[in-house]
C-alpha positions in Angstrom: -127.8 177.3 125.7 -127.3 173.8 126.8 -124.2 172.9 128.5 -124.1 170.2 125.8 -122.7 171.7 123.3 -119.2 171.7 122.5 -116.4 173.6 121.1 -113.5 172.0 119.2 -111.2 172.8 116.1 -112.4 170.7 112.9 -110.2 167.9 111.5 -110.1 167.1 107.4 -112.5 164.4 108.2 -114.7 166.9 109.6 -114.9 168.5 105.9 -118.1 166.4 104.4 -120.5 167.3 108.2 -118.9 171.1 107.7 -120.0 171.0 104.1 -123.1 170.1 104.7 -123.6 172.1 107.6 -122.6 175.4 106.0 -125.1 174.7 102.8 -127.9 174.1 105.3 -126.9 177.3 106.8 -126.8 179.4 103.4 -128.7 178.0 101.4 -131.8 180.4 102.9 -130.1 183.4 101.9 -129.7 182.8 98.4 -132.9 184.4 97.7 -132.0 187.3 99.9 -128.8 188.3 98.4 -130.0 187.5 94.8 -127.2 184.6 94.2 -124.7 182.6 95.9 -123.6 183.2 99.6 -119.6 183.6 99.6 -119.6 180.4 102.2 -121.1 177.6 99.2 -118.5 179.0 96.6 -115.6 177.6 99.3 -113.2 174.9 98.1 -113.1 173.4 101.8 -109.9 171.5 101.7 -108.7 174.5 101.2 -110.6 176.1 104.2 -109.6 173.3 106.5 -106.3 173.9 105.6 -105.7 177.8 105.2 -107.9 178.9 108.2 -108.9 178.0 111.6 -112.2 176.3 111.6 -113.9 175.7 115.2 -117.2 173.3 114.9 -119.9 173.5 117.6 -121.3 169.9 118.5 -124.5 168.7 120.6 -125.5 165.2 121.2 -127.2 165.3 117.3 -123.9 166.4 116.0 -122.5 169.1 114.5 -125.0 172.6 115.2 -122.3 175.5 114.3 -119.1 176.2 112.8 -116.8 179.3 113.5 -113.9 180.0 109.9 -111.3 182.6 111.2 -108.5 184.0 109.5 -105.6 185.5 111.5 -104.4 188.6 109.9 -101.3 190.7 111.5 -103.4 192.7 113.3 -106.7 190.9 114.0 -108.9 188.1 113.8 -111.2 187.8 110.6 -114.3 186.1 111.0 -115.1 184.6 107.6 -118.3 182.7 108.6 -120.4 181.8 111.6 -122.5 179.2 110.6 -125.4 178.4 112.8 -127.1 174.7 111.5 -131.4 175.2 111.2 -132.4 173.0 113.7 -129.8 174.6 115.8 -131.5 178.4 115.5 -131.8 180.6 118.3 -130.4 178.1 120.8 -127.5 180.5 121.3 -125.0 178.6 119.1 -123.6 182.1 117.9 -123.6 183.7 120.0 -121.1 180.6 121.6 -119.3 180.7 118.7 -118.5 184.5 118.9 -117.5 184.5 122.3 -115.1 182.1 121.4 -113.9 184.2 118.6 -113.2 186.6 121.3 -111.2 184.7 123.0 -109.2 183.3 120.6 -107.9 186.5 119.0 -106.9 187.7 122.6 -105.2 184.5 123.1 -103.5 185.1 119.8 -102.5 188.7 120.5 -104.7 190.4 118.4 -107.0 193.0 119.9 -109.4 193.2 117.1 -112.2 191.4 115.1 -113.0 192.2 111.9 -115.9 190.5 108.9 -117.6 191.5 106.0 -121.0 191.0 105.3 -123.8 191.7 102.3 -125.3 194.8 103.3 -129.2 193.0 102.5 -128.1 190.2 105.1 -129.4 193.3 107.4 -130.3 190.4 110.3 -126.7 189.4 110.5 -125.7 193.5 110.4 -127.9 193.9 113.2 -126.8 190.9 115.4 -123.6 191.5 115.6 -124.1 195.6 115.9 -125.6 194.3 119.2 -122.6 192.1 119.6 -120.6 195.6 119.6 -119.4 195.5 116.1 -119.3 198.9 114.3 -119.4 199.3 110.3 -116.2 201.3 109.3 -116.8 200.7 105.6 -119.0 200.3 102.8 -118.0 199.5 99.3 -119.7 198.0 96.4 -117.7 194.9 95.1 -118.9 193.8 91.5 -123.1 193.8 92.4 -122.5 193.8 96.1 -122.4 196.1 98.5 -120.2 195.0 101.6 -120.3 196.1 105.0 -117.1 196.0 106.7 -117.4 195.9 110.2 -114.8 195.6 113.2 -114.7 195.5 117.3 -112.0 196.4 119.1 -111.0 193.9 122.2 -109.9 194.0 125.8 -109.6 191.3 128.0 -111.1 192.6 131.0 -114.4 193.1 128.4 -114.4 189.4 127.6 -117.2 186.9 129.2 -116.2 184.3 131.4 -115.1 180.9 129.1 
């Protein structure tokens, strides 16, 4: 990935570009999940307020965005939002080794996220990222996949 991308925690002004950003990202898998992705339902003053939200930037703006929620215990990743134009630059996989990071640096040695279980892509990418599915449940017409990875520092890449 080019070392021109950057990492930094979103501001309320940030909230139109993260908007945006996050329908771009979505909007595809409408048709894949047979309705609206959980992301475009967001009231995102709310977001920017509630959660930590991480953007990723590149000299044509904003490419990514990381949404965590820190629970007692771990670090819930509620979205990783790559922009198109930004796909298969490594912008994920940035933004989840920064996710990494931060829930070590906030004492929590685990990572937790939900996904739909037809968003199989996303299932497999971050299987591969070592996250393993400890539950499945069906919530209204979806069925969830719950999936977690345990932490240790000495595991962690280099920042």
């Amino acid at each position: 990935m080019p070392d021109s991308i950057v990492l930094r925690q979103a501001a309320a002004s940030d909230r139109d570009a993260l908007v945006a950003m996050q329908r771009a990202a979505y909007e595809p898998n409408r048709t894949i999940i047979g309705g609206t992705p959980t992301p475009l339902s967001w009231d995102y003053d709310a977001v920017l307020d509630e959660w930590e939200v991480w953007l990723a930037e590149d000299e044509a703006g904003l490419c990514g965005a990381l949404i965590l929620e820190a629970r007692p215990d771990e670090l819930y990743i509620q979205s990783v939002a790559v922009a198109p134009a930004a796909k298969g630059r490594g912008v994920g996989n940035r933004l989840l080794a920064y996710d990494e990071r931060r829930a070590l640096q906030t004492s929590r040695d685990r990572l937790t996220l939900t996904a739909n279980a037809l968003m199989t892509f996303n299932i497999d990418w971050y299987g591969r990222k070592g996250f393993v599915v400890y539950e499945i449940e069906m919530i209204g017409q979806r069925r969830r996949v719950h999936m977690a990875k345990a932490l240790h520092a000495s595991a962690l890449p280099p920042p």
